[in-house]
PyMOL Python script that loads the backbone (N, CA, C, O; Angstrom):
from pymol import cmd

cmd.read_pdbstr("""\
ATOM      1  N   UNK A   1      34.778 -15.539  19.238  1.00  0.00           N
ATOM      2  CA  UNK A   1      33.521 -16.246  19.288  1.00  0.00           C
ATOM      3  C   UNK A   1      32.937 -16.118  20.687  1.00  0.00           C
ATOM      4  O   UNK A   1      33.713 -15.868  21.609  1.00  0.00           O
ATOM      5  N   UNK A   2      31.860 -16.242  20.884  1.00  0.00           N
ATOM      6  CA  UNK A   2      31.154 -15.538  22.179  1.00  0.00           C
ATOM      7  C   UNK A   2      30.632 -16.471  22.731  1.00  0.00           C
ATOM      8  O   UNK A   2      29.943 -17.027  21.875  1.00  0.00           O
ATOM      9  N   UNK A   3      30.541 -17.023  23.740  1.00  0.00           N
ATOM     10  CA  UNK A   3      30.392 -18.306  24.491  1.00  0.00           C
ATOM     11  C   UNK A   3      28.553 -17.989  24.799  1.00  0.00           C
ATOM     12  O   UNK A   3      28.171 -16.922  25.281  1.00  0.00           O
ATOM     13  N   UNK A   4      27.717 -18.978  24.466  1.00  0.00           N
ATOM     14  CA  UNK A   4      26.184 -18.232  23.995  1.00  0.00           C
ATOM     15  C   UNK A   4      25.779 -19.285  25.499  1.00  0.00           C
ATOM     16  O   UNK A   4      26.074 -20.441  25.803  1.00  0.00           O
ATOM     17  N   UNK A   5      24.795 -17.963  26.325  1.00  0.00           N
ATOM     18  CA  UNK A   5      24.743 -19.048  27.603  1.00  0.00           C
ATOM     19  C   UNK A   5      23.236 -20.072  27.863  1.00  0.00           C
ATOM     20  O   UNK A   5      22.541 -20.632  27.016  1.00  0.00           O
ATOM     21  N   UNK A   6      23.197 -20.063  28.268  1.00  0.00           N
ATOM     22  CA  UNK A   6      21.700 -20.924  28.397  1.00  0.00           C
ATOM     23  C   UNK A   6      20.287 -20.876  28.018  1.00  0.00           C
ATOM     24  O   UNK A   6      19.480 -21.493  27.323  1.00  0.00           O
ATOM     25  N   UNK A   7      20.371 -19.705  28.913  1.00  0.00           N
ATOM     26  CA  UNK A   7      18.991 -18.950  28.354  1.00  0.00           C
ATOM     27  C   UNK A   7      18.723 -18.612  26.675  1.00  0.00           C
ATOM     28  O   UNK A   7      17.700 -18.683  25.995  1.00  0.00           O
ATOM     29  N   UNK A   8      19.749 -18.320  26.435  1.00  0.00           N
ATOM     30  CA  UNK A   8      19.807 -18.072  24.637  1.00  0.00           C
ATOM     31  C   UNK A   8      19.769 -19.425  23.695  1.00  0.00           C
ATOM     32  O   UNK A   8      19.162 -19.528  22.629  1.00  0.00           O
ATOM     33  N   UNK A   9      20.577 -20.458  24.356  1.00  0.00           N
ATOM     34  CA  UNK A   9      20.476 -21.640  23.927  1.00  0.00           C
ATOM     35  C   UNK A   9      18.887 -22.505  23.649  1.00  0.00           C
ATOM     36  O   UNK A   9      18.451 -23.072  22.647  1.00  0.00           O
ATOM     37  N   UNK A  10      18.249 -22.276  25.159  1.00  0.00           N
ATOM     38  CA  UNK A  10      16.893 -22.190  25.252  1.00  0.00           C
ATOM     39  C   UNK A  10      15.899 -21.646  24.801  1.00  0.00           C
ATOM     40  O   UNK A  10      14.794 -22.190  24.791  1.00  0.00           O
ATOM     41  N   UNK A  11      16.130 -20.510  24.364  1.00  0.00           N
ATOM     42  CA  UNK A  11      15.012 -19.779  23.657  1.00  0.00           C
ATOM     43  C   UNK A  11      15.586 -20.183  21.601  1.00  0.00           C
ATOM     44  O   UNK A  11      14.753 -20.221  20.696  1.00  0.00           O
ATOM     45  N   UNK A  12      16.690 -20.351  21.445  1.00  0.00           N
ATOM     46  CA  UNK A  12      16.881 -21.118  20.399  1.00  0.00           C
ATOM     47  C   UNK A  12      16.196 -22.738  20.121  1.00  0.00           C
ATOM     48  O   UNK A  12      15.781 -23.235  19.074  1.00  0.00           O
ATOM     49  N   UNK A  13      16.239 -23.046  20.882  1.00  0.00           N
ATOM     50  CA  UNK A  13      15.340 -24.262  20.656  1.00  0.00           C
ATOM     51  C   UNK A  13      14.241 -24.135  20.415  1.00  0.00           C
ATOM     52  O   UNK A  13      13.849 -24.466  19.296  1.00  0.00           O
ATOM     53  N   UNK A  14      13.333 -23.606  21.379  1.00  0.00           N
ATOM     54  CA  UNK A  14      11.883 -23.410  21.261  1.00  0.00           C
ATOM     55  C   UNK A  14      12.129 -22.785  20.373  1.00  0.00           C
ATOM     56  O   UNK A  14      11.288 -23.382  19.701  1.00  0.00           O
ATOM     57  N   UNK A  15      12.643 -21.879  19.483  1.00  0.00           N
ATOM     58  CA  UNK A  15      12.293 -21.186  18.666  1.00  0.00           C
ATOM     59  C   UNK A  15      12.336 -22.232  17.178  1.00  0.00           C
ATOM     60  O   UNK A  15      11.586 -22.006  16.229  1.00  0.00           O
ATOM     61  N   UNK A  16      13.384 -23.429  17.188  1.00  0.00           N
ATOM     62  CA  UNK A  16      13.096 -23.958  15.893  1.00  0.00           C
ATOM     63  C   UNK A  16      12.109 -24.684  16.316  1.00  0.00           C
ATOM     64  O   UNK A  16      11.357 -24.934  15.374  1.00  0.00           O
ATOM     65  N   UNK A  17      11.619 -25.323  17.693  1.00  0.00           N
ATOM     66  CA  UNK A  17       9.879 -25.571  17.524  1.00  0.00           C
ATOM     67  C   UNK A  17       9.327 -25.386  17.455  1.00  0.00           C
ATOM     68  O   UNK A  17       8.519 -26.314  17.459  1.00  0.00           O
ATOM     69  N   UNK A  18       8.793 -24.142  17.293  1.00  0.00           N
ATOM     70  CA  UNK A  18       7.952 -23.480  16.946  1.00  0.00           C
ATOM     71  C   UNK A  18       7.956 -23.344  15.398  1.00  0.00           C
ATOM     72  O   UNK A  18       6.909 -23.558  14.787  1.00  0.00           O
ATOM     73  N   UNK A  19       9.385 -22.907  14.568  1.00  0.00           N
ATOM     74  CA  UNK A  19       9.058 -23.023  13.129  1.00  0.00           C
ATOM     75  C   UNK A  19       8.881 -24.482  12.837  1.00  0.00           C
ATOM     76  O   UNK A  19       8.449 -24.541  11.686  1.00  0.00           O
ATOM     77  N   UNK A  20       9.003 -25.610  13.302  1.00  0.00           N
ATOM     78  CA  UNK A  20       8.659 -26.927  13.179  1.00  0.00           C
ATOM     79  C   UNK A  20       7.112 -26.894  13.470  1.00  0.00           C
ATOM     80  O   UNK A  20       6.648 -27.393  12.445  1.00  0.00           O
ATOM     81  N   UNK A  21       6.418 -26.691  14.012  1.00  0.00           N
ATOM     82  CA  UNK A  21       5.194 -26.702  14.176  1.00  0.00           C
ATOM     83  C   UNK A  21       4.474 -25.679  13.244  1.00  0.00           C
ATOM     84  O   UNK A  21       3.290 -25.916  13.000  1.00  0.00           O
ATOM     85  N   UNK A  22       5.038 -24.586  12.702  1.00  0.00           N
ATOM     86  CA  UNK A  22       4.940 -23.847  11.810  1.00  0.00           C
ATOM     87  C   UNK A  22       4.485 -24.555  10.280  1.00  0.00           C
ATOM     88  O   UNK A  22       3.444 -24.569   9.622  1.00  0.00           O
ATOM     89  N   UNK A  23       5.424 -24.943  10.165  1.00  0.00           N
ATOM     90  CA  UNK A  23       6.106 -25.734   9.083  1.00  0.00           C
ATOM     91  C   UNK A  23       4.849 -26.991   8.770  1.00  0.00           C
ATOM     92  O   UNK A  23       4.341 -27.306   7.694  1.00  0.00           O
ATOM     93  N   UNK A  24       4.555 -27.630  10.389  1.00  0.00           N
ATOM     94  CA  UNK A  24       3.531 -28.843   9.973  1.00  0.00           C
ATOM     95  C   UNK A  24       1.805 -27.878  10.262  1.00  0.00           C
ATOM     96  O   UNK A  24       0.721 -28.457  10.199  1.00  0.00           O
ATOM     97  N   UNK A  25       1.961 -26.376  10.564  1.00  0.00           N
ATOM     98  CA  UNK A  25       0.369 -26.387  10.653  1.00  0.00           C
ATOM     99  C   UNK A  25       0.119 -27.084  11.848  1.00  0.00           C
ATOM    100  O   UNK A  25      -0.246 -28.211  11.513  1.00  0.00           O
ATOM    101  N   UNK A  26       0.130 -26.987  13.043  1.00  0.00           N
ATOM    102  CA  UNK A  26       0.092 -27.896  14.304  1.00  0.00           C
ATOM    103  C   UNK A  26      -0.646 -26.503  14.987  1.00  0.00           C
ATOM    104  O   UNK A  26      -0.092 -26.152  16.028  1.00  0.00           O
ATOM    105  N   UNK A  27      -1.700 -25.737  14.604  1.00  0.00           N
ATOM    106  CA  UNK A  27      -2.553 -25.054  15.582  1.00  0.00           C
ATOM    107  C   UNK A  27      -2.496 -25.245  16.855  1.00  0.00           C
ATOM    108  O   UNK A  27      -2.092 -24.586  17.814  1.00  0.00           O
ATOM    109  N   UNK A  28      -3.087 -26.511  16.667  1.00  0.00           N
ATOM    110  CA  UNK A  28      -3.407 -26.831  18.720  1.00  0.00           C
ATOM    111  C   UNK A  28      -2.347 -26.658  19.386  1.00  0.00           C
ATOM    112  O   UNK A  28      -2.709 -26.350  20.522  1.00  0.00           O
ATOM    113  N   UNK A  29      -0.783 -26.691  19.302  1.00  0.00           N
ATOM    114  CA  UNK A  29       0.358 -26.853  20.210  1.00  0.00           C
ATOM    115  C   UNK A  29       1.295 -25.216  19.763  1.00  0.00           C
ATOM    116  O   UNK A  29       2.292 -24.741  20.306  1.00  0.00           O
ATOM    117  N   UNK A  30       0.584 -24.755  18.733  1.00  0.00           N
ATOM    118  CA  UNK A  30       1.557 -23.298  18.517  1.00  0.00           C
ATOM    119  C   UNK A  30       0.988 -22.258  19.886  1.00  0.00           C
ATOM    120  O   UNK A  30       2.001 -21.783  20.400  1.00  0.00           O
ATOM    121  N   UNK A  31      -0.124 -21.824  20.533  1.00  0.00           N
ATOM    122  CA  UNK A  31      -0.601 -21.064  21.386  1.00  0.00           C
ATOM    123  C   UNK A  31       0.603 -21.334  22.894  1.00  0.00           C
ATOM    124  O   UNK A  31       1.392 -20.514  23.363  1.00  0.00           O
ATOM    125  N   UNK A  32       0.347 -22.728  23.331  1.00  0.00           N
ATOM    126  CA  UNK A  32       1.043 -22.735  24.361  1.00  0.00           C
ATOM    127  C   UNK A  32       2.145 -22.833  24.186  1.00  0.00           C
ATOM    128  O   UNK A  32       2.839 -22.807  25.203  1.00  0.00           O
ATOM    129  N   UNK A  33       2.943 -23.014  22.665  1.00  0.00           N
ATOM    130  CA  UNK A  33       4.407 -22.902  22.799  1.00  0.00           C
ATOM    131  C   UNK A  33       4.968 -21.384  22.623  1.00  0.00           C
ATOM    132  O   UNK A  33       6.042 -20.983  23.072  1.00  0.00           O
ATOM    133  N   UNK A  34       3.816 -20.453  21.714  1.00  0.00           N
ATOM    134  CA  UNK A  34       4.380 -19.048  21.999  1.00  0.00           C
ATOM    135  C   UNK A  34       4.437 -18.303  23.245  1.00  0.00           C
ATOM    136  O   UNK A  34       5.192 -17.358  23.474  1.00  0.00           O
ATOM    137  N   UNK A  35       3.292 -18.970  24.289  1.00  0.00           N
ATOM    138  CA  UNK A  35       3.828 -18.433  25.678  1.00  0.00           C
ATOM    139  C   UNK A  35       5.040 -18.576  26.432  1.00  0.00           C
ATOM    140  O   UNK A  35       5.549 -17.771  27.212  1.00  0.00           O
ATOM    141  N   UNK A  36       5.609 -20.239  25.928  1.00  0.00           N
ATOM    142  CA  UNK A  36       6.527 -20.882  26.776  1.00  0.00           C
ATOM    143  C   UNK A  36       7.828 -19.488  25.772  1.00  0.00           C
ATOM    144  O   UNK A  36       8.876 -19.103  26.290  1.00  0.00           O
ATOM    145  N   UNK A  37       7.571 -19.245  25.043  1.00  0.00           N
ATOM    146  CA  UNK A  37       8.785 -18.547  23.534  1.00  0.00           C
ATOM    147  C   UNK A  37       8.837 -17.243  23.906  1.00  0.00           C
ATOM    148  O   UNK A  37       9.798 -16.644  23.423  1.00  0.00           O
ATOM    149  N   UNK A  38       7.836 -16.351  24.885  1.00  0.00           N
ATOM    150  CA  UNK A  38       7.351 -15.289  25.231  1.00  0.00           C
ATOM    151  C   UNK A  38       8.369 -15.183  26.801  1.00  0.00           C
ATOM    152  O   UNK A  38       9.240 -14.333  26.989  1.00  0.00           O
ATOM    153  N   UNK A  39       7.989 -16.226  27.738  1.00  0.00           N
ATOM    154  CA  UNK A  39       8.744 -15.845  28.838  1.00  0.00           C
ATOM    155  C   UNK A  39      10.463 -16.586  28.348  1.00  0.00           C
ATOM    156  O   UNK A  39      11.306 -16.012  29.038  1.00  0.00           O
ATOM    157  N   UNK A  40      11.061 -17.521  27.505  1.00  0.00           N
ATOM    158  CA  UNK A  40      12.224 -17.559  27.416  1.00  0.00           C
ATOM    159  C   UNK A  40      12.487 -16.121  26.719  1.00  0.00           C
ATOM    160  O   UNK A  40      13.594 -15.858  27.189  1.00  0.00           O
ATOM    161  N   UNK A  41      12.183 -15.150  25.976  1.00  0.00           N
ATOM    162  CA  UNK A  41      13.096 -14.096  25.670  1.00  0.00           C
ATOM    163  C   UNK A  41      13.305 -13.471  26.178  1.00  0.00           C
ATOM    164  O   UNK A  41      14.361 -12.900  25.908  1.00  0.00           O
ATOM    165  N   UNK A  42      12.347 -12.890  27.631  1.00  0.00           N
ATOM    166  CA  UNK A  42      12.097 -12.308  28.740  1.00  0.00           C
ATOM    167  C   UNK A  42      13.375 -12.656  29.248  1.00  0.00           C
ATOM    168  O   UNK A  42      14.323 -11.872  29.200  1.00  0.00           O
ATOM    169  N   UNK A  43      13.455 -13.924  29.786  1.00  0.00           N
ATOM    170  CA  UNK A  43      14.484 -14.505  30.417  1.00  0.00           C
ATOM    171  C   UNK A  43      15.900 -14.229  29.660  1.00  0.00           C
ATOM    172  O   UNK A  43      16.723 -13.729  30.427  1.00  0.00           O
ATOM    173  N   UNK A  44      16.313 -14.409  28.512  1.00  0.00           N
ATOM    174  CA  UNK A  44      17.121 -14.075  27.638  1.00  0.00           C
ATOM    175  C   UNK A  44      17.784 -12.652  27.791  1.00  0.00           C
ATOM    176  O   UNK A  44      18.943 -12.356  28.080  1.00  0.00           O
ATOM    177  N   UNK A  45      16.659 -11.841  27.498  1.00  0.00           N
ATOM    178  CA  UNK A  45      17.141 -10.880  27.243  1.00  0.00           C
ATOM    179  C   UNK A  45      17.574  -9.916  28.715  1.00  0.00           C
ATOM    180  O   UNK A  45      18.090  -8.812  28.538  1.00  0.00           O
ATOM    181  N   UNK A  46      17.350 -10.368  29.978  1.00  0.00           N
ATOM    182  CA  UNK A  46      17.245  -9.986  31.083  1.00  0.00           C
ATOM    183  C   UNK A  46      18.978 -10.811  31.607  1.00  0.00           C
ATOM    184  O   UNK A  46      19.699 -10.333  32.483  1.00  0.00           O
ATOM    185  N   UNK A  47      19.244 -11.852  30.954  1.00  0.00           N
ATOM    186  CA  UNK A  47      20.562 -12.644  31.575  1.00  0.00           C
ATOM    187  C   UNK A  47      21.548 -11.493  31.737  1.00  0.00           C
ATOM    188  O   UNK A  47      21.526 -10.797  30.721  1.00  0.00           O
ATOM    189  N   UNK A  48      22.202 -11.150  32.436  1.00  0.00           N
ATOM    190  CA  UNK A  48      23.567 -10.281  33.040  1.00  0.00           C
ATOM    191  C   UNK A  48      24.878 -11.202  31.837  1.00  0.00           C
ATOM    192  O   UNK A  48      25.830 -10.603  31.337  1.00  0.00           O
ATOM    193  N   UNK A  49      24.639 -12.407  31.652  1.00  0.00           N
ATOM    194  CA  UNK A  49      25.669 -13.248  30.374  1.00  0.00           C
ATOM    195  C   UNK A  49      25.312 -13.215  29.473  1.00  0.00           C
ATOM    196  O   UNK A  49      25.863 -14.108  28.829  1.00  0.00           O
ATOM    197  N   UNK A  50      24.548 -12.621  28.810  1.00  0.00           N
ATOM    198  CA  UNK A  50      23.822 -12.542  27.480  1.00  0.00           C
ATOM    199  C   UNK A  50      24.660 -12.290  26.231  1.00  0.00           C
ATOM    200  O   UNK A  50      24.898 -11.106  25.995  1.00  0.00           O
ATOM    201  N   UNK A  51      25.061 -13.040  25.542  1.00  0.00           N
ATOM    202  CA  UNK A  51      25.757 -12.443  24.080  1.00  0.00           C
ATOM    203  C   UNK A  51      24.566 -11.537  23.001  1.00  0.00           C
ATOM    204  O   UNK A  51      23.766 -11.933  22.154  1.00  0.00           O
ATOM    205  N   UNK A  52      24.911 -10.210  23.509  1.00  0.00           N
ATOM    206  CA  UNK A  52      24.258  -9.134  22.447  1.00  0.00           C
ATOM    207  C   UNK A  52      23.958  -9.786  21.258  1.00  0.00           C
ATOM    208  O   UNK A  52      22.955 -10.421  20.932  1.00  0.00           O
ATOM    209  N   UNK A  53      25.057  -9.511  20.618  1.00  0.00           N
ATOM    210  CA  UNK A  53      24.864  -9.475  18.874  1.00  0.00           C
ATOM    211  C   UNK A  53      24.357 -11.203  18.641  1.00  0.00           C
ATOM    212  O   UNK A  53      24.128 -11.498  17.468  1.00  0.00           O
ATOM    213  N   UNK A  54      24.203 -12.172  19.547  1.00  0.00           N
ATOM    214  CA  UNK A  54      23.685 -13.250  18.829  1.00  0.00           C
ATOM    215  C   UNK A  54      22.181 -13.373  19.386  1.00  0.00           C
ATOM    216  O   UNK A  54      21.426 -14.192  18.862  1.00  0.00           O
ATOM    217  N   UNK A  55      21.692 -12.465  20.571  1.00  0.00           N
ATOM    218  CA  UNK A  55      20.767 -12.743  20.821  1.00  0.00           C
ATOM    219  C   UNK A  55      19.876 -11.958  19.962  1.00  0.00           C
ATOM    220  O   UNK A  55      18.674 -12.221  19.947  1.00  0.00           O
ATOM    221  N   UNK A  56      20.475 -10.806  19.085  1.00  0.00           N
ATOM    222  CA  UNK A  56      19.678  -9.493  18.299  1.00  0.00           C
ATOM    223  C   UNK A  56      19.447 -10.845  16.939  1.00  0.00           C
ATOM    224  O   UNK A  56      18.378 -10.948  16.336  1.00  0.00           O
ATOM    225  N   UNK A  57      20.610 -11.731  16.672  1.00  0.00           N
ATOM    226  CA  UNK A  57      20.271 -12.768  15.752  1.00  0.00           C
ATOM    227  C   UNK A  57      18.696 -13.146  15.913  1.00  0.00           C
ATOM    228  O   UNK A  57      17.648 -12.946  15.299  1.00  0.00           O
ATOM    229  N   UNK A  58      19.262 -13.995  17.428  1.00  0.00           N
ATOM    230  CA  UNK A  58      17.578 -14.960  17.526  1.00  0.00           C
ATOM    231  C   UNK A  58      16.354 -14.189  17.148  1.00  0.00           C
ATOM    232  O   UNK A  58      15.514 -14.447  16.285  1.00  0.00           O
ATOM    233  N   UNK A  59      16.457 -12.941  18.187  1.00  0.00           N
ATOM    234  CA  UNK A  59      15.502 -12.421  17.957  1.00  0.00           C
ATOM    235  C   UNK A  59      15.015 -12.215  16.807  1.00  0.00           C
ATOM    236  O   UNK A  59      13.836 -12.179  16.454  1.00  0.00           O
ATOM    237  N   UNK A  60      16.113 -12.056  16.130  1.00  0.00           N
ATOM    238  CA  UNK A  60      15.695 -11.537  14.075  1.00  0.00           C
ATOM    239  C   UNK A  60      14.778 -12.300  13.590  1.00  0.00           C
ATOM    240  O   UNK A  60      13.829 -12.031  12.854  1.00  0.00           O
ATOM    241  N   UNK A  61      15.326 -13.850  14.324  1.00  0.00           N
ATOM    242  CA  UNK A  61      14.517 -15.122  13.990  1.00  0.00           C
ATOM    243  C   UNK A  61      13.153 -15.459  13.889  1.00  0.00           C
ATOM    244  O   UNK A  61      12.281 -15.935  13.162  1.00  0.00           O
ATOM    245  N   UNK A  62      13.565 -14.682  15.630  1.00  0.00           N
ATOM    246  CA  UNK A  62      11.822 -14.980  16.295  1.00  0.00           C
ATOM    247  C   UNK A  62      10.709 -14.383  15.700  1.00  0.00           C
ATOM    248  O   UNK A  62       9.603 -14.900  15.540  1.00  0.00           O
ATOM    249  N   UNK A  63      11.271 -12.638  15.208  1.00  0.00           N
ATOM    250  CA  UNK A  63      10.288 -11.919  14.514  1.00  0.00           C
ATOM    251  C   UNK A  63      10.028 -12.324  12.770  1.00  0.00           C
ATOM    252  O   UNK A  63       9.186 -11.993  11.936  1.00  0.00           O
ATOM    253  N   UNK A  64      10.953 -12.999  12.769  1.00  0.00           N
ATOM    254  CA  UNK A  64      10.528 -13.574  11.568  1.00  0.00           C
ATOM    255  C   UNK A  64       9.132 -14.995  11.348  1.00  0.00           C
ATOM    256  O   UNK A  64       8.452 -15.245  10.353  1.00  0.00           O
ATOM    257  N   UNK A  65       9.140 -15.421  12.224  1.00  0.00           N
ATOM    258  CA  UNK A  65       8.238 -16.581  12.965  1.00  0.00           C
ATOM    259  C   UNK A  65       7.136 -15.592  13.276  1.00  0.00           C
ATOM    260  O   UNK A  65       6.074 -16.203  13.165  1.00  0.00           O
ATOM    261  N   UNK A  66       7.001 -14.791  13.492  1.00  0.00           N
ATOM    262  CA  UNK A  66       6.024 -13.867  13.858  1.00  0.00           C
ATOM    263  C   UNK A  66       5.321 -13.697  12.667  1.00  0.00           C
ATOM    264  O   UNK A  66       4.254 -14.240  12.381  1.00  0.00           O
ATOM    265  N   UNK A  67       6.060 -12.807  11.883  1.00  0.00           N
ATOM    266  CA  UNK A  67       5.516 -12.435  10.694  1.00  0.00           C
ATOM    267  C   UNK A  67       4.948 -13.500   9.931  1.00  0.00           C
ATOM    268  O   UNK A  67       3.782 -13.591   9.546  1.00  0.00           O
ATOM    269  N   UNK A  68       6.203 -14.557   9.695  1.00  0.00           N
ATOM    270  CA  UNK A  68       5.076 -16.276   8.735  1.00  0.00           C
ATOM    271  C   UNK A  68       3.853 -16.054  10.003  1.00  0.00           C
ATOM    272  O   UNK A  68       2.896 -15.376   9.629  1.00  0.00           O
ATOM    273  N   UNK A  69       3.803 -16.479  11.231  1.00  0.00           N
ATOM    274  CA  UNK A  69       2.950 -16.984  11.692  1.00  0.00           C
ATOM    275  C   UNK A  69       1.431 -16.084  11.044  1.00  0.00           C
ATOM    276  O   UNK A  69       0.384 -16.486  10.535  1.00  0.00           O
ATOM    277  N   UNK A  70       1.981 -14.693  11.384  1.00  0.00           N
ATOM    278  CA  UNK A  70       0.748 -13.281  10.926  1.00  0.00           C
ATOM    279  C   UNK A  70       0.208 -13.961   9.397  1.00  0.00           C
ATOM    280  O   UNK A  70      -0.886 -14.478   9.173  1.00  0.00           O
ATOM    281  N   UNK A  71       1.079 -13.818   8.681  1.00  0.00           N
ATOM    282  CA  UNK A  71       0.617 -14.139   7.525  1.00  0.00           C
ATOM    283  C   UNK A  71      -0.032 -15.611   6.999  1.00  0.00           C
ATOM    284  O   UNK A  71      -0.738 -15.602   5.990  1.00  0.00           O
ATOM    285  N   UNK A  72       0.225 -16.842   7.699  1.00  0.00           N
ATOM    286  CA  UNK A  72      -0.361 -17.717   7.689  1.00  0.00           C
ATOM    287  C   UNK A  72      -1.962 -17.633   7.859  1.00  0.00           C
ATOM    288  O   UNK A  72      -2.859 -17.931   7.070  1.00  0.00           O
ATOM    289  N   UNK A  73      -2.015 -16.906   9.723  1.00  0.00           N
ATOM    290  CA  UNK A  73      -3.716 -16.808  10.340  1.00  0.00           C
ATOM    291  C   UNK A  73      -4.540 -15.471   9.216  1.00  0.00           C
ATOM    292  O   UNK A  73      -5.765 -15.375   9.143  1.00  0.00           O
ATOM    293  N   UNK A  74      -3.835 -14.803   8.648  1.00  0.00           N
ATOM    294  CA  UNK A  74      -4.254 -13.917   7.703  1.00  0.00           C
ATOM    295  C   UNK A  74      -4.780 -14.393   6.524  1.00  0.00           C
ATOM    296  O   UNK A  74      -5.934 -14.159   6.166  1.00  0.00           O
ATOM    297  N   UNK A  75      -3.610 -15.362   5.612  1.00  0.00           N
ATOM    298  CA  UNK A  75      -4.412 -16.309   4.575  1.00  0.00           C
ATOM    299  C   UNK A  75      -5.663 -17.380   5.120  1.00  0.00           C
ATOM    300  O   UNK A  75      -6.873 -17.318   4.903  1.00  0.00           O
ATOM    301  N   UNK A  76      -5.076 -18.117   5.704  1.00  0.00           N
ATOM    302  CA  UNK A  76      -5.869 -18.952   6.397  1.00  0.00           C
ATOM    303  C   UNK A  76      -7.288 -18.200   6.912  1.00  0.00           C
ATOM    304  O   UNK A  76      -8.290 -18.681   6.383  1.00  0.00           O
ATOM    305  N   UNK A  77      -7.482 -17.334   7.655  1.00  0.00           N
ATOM    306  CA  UNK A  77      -8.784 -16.725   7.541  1.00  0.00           C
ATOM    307  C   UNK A  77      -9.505 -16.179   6.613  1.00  0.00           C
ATOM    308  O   UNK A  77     -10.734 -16.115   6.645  1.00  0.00           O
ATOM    309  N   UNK A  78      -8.565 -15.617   5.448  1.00  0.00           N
ATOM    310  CA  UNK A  78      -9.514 -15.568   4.548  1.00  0.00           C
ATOM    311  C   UNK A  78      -9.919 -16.347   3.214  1.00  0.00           C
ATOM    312  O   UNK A  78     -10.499 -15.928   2.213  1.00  0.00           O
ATOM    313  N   UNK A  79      -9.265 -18.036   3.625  1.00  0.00           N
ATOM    314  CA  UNK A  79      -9.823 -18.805   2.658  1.00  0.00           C
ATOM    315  C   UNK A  79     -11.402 -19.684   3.555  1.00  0.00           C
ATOM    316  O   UNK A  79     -12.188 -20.494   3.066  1.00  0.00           O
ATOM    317  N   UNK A  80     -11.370 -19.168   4.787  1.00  0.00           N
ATOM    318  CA  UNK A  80     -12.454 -19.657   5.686  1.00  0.00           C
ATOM    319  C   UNK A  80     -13.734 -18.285   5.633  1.00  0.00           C
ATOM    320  O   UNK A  80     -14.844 -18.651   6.020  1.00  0.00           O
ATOM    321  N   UNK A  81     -13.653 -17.219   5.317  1.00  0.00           N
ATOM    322  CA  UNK A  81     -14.312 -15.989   5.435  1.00  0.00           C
ATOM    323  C   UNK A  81     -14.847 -16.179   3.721  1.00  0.00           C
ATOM    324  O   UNK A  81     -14.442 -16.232   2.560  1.00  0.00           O
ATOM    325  N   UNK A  82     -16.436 -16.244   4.851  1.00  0.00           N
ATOM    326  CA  UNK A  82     -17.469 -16.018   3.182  1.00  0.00           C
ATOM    327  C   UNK A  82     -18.711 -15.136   3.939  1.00  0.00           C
ATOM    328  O   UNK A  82     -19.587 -15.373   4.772  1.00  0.00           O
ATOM    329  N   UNK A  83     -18.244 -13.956   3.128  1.00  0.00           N
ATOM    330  CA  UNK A  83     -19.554 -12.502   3.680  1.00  0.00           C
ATOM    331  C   UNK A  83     -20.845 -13.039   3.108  1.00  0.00           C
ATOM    332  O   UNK A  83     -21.218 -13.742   2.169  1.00  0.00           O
ATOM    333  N   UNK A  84     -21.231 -12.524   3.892  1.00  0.00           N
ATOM    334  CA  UNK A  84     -22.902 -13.096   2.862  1.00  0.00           C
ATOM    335  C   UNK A  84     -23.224 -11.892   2.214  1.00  0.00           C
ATOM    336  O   UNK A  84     -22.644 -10.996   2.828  1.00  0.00           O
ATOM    337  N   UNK A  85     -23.603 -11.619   1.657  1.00  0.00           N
ATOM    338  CA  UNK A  85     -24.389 -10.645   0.577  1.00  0.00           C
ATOM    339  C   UNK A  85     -25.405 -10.877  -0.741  1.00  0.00           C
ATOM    340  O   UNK A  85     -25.841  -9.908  -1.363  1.00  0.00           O
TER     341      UNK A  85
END
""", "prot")
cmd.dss("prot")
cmd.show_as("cartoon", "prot")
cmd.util.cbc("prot")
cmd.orient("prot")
């Protein structure tokens, strides 16, 4: 078992807040938490202690949060999008 160090611990968190804010539709607070989610992987993935194979996990995570997120602003814009014609 691989002793998971801080930085990974950290970017695990923010990362289930972010699917928590996901989850409630919380627009206003998802922008500045994907920046804060942007420099922890930076940080993560840069640690010299980094556990590989659990951080390739998170990440799996994160891009998965990506994709709901894509596909959310994708539906969501086009139940707001009316062309005129």
């Amino acid at each position: 078992m691989a002793i998971i160090p801080m930085s990974q611990l950290a970017l695990m968190r923010l990362r289930r807040e972010l699917q928590q804010r996901l989850d409630n539709e919380d627009w206003s607070s998802i922008a500045a938490l994907e920046r804060d989610l942007n420099e922890h992987i930076r940080i993560a993935t840069n640690d010299p202690a980094r556990a590989p194979k659990a951080l390739l996990g998170e990440l799996r995570k994160v891009m998965g949060l990506y994709r709901q997120l894509t596909h959310l602003c994708y539906f969501h814009g086009r139940e707001h999008y009316h062309p005129q014609g």
